[in-house]
C-alpha positions in Angstrom: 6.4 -18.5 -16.0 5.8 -21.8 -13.6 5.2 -21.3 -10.6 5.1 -23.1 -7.6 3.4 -22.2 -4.7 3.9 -23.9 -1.1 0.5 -22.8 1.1 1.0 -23.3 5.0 -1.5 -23.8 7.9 -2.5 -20.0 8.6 -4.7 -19.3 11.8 -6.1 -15.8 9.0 -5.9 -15.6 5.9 -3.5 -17.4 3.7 0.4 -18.1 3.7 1.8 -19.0 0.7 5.7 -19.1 -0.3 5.9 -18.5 -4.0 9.2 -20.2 -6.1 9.2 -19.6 -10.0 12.1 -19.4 -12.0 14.1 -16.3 -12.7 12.6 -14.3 -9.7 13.4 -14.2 -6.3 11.2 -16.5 -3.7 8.7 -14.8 -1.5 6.8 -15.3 1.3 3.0 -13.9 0.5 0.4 -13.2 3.3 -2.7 -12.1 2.7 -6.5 -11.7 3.6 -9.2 -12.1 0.8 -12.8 -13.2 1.2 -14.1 -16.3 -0.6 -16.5 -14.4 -2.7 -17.9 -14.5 -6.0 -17.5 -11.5 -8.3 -14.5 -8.3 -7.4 -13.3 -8.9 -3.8 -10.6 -6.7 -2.0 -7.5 -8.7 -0.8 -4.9 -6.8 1.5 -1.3 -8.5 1.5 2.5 -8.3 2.5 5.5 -10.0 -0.1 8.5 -10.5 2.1 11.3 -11.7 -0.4 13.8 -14.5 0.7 17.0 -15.4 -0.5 16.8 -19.1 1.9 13.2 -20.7 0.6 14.2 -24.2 1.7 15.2 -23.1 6.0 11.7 -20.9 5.3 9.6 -23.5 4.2 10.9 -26.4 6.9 10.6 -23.5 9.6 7.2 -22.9 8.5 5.9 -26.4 7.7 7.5 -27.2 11.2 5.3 -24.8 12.8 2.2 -24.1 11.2 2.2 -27.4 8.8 1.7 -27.6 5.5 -1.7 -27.4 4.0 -1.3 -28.0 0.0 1.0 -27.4 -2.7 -0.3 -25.2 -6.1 1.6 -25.8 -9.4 0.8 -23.4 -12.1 2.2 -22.0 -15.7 1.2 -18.2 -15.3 1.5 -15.6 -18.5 1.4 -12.1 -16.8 -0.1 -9.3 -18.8 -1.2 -5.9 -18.3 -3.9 -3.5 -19.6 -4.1 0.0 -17.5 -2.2 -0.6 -14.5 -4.6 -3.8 -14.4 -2.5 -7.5 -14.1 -4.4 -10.1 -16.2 -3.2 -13.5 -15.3 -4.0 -16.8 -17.4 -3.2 -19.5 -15.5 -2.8 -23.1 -15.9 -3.5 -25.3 -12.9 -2.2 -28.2 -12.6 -4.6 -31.1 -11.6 -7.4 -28.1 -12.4 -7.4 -26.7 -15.4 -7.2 -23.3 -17.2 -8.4 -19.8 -15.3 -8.0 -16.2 -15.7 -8.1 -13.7 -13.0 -8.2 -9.6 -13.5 -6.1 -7.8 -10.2 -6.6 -4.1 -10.3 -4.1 -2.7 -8.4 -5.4 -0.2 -6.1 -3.4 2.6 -3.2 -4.6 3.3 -0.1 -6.6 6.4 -1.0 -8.8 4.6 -3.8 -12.9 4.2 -2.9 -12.3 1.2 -5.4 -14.6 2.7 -8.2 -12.6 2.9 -11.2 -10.4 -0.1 -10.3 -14.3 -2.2 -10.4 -15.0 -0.2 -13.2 -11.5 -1.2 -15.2 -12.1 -5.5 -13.8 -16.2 -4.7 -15.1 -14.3 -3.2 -18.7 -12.5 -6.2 -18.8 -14.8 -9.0 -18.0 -17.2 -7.5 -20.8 -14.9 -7.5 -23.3 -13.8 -11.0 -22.6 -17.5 -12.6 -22.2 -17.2 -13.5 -18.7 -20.8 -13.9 -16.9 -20.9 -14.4 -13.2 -21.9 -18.2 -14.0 -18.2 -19.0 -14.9 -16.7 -17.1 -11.3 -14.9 -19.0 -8.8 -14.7 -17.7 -5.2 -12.0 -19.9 -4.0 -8.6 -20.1 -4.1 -6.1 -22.2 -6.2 -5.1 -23.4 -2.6 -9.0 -24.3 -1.5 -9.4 -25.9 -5.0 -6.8 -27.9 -5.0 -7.0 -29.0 -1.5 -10.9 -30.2 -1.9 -9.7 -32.3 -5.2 -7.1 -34.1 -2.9 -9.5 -35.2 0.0 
């Protein structure tokens, strides 16, 4: 899937609206730290059938900060989403998101993401704490 995703000015966090074909656009907020290695990340998706008034109400407001293009295959291995992501203007990642409810102390879903990065070969040389939106915003300046 390509995705498109329009980050805004936030005063916390980050504020992204997310366009990709097929699927309906949404507005994603959330709070994640810029951390090496498993990190928690809280969020809210609030789904919008008028992107374009969204995005000029937003830009108008907060302003824009950076736009992320990506091609994005979406699997999943035990209620765990494993993206592979092409960047564009960055290159090729892949990112493990257990998906945890409110009740979880977090153990297994680090334990499924530690699983995973074994049997893949990741060592904590190759981890990137930013985001796509931090990335891509140093490479422009």
């Amino acid at each position: 899937m390509i995705q498109q995703d329009t980050y805004f000015q936030a005063p916390r966090g980050r504020l992204k609206l997310r366009e990709e074909k097929g699927a309906r656009p949404h507005l994603i907020g959330y709070e994640r730290a810029d951390l090496l290695g498993g990190r928690e990340s809280r969020y809210r998706i609030i789904e919008t059938d008028q992107p374009d008034e969204l995005k000029a109400a937003l830009r108008g407001t907060l302003g824009l900060k950076v736009v992320v293009a990506k091609k994005r295959w979406l699997f999943l291995w035990e209620g765990v989403r494993i993206h592979l992501d092409q960047v564009a203007g960055l290159g090729d990642f892949i990112e493990f998101e257990a998906i945890a409810d409110a009740t979880s102390d977090l153990s297994h879903e680090e334990a499924q993401v530690a699983r995973l990065r074994q049997a893949f070969e990741i060592e904590d040389a190759n981890l990137v704490g930013a985001s796509y939106c931090d990335l891509v915003s140093e490479r422009e300046t």
